[in-house]
C-alpha positions as CSV (number, residue, x, y, z in Angstrom):
1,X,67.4,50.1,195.9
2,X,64.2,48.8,195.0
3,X,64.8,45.6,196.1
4,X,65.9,47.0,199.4
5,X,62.5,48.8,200.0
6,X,60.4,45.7,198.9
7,X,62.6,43.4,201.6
8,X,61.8,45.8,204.5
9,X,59.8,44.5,207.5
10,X,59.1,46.8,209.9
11,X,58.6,46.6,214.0
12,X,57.4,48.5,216.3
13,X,60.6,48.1,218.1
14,X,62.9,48.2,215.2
15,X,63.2,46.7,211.7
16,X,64.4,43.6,210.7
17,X,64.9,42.8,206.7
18,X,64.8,39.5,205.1
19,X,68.2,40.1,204.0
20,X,70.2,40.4,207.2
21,X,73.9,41.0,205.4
22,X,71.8,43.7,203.0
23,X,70.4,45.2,206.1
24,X,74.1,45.2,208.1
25,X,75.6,46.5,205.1
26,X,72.9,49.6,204.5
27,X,73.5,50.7,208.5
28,X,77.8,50.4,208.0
29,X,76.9,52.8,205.0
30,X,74.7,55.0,206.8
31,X,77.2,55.5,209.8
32,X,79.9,56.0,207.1
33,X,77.8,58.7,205.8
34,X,77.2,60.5,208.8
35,X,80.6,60.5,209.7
36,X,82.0,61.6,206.2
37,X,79.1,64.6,206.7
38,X,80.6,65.6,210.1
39,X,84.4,66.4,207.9
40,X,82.1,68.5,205.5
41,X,82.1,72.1,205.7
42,X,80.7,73.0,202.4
43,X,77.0,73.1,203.1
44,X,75.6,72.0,199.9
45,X,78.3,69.1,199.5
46,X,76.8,68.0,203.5
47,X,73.6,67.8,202.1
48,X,74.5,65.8,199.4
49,X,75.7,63.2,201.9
50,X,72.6,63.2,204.0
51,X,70.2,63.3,201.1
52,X,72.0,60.1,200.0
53,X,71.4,58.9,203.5
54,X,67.5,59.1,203.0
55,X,67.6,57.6,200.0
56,X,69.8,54.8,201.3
57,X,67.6,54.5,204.2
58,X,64.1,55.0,202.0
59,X,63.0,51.2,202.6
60,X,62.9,51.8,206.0
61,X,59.9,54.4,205.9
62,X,58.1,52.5,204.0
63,X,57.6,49.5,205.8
64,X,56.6,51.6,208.5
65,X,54.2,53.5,206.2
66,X,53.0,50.0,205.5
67,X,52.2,49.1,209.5
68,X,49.5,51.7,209.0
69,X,48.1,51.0,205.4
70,X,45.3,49.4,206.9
71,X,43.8,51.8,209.2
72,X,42.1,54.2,206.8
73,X,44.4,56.5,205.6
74,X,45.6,56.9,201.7
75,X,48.5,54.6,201.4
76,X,50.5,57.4,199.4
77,X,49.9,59.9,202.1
78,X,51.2,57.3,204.8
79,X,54.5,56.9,202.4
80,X,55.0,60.8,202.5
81,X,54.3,61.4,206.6
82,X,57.3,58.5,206.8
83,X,59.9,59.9,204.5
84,X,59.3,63.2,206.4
85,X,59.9,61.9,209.4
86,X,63.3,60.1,207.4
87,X,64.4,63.3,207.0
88,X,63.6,64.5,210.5
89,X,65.5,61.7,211.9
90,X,68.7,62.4,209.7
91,X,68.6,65.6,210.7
92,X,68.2,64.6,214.2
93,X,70.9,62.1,214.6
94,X,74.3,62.4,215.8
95,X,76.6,59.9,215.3
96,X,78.1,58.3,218.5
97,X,75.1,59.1,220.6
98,X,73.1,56.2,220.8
99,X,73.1,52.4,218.9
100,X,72.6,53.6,215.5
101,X,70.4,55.3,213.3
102,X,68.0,52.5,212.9
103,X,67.2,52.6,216.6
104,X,67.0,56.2,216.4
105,X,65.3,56.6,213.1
106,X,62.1,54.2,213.6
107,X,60.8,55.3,216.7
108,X,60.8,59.4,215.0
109,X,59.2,58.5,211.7
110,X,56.6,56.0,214.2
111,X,56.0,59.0,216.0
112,X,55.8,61.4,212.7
113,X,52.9,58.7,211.4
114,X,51.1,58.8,214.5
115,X,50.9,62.4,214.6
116,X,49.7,62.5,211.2
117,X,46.5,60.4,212.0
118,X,46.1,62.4,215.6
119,X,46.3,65.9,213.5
120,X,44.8,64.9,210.1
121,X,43.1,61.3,210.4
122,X,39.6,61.9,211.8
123,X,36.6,63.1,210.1
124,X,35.0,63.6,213.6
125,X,37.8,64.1,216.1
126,X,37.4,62.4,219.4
127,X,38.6,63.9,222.6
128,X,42.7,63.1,223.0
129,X,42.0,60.8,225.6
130,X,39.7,58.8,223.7
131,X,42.6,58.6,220.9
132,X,45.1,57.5,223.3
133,X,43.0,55.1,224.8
134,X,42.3,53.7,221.8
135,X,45.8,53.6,220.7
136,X,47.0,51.5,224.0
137,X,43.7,49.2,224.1
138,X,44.8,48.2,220.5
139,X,48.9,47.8,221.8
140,X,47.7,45.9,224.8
141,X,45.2,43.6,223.2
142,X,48.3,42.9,220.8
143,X,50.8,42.4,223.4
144,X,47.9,39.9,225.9
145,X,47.3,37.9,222.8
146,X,50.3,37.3,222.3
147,X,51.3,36.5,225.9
148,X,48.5,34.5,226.4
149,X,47.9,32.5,223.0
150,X,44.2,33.7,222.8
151,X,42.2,37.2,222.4
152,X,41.8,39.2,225.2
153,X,38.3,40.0,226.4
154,X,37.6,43.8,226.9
155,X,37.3,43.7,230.2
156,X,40.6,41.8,230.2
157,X,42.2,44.4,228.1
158,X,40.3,47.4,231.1
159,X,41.4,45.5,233.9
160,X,45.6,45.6,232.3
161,X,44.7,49.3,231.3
162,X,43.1,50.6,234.4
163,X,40.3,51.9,233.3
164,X,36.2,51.0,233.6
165,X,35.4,48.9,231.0
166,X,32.7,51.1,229.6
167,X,35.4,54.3,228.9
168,X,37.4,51.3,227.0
169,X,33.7,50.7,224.8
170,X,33.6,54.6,224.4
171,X,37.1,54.8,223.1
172,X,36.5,51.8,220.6
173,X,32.9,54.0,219.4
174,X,35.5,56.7,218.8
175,X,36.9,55.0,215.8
176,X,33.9,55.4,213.7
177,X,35.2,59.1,213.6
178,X,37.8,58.0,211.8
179,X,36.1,57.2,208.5
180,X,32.4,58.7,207.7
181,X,30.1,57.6,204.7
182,X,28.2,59.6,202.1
183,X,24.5,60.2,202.3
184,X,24.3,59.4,199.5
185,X,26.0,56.4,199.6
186,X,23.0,53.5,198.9
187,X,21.7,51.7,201.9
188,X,22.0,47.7,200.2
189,X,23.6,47.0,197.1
190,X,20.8,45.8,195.1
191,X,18.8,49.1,196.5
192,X,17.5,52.5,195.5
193,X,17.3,54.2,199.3
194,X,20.0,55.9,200.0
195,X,21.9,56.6,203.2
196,X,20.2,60.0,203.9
197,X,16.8,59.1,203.1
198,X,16.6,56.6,206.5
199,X,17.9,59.6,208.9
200,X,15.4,60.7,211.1
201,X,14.3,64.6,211.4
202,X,15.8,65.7,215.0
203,X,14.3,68.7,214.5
204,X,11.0,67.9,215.2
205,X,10.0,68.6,218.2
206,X,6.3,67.2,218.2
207,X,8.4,63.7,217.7
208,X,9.6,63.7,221.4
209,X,6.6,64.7,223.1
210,X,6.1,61.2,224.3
211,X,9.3,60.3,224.9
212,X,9.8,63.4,227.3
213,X,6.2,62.1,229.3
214,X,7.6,58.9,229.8
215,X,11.1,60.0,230.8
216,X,9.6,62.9,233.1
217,X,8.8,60.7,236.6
218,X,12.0,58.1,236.2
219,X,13.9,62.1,236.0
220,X,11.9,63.2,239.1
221,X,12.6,60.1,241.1
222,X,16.6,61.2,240.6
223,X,18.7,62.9,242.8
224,X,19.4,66.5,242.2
225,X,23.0,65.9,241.6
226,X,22.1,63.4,238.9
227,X,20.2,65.3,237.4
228,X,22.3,68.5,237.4
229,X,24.8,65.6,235.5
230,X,22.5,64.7,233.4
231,X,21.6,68.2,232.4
232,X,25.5,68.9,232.0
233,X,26.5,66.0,229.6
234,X,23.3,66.0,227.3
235,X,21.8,69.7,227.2
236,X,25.4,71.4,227.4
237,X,26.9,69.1,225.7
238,X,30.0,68.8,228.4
239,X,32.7,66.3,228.1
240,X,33.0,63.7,231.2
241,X,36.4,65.5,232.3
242,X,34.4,69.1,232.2
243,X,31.7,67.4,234.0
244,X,34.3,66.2,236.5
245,X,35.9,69.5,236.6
246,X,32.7,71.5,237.6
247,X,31.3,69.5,240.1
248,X,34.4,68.0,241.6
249,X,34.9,64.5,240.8
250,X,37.5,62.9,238.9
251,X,36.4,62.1,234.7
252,X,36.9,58.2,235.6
253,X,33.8,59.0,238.1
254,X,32.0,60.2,236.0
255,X,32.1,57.7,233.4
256,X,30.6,55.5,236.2
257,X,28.2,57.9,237.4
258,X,26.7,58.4,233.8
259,X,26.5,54.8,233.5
260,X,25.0,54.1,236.6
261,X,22.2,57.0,235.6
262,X,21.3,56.0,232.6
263,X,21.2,52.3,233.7
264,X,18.4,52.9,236.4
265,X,16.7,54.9,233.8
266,X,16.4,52.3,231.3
267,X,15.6,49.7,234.3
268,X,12.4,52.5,235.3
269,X,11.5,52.8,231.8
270,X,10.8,49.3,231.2
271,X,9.1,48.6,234.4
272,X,6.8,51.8,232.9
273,X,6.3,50.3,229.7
């Protein structure tokens, strides 16, 4: 068994084990399993058989665990989302009713990991859109890369997405909610100052007085309706869709709209300066 789980190689679409004959001879089990549970009608002697059917099959969540051991998340943990969603899948299955358990079985425990670091993985969670956006701009850089023999550029990887390029640059911000550091967590390794010592005090108000002088005539010279955005996304602290939602526009216009603002506000700015 051990040897099974180290020789596991996982895929998106399926798994594949250095081993083929091991791997062909682990799925003729499983199906012999499942069809030897179906005869059952003791219940306990039934679980027996599918138990043995997770453990048979245990290699296989954990090379999928392993797809994901970089991004963050305790290894362990990752381990213990994918034998849940082992079990879910052997409870789920029904022999006869699709290509086999394998096919069946990865894309459930995928879906059970995923879950895990859309519920539990964020230490500041980002709007869902942000997550999923994030999630298909890393599938489809993958998938251009490899059609293409080179990185995609991100406006490349917008363009085959559909989106602006700057919501694909917000989504790829999001992921430093992912992870956060400690305050106290030293600033260079051969320093003293720690993390929280170089935060600035937002609270003082005094602080902004010039900054709100300067900003007041590039404000005035907008229209009322950028303005009224304005005032929504940074004093209300609304999201681009409730933005959208309120005064009528679609979130994807408002991403542009924003940027659009705040780029003829920098552009006055430095003419002021």
């Amino acid at each position: 068994m051990a040897e099974t789980r180290a020789t596991a190689i996982a895929d998106v679409n399926g798994v594949s084990l250095v081993a083929p004959a091991e791997s062909a001879a682990r799925e003729e089990r499983t199906e012999q399993l499942f069809a030897h549970a179906a005869t059952l009608t003791d219940i306990a002697e039934q679980q027996s058989c599918l138990d043995e059917i997770v453990l048979l099959n245990a290699g296989v969540a954990e090379a999928l665990a392993g797809r994901y051991s970089q991004r963050g998340a305790d290894p362990e943990d990752l381990v213990q989302v994918a034998y849940l969603g082992l079990v879910k899948a052997v409870q789920g299955y029904r022999i006869g009713e699709g290509p086999g358990f394998l096919a069946y079985a990865v894309p459930t425990i995928s879906g059970e990991i995923k879950r895990y670091f859309r519920d539990h993985g964020w230490m500041v969670r980002p709007p869902r859109r942000l997550q999923e956006l994030r999630s298909a701009a890393a599938t489809t850089e993958a998938d251009l890369e490899q059609a293409w023999g080179r990185p995609p550029t991100k406006t490349e990887v917008a363009q085959d997405l559909g989106v602006p390029v700057d919501e694909l640059a917000e989504a790829e911000q999001a992921r430093a909610g992912f992870t956060a550091l400690s305050l106290d967590a030293p600033v260079r390794s051969d320093g003293t100052a720690a993390l929280g010592d170089m935060l600035v005090d937002e609270s003082d108000a005094f602080a902004h007085v010039d900054d709100a002088e300067m900003l007041r005539p590039a404000l005035a010279m907008l229209s009322p309706r950028d303005r009224h955005i304005l005032l929504l996304r940074f004093v209300r602290g609304l999201t681009q869709e409730q933005i959208g939602n309120e005064i009528g526009v679609s979130q994807m216009q408002i991403s542009r709209l924003l940027s659009r603002i705040l780029d003829g506000l920098r552009d006055q700015l430095e003419v002021t300066v």
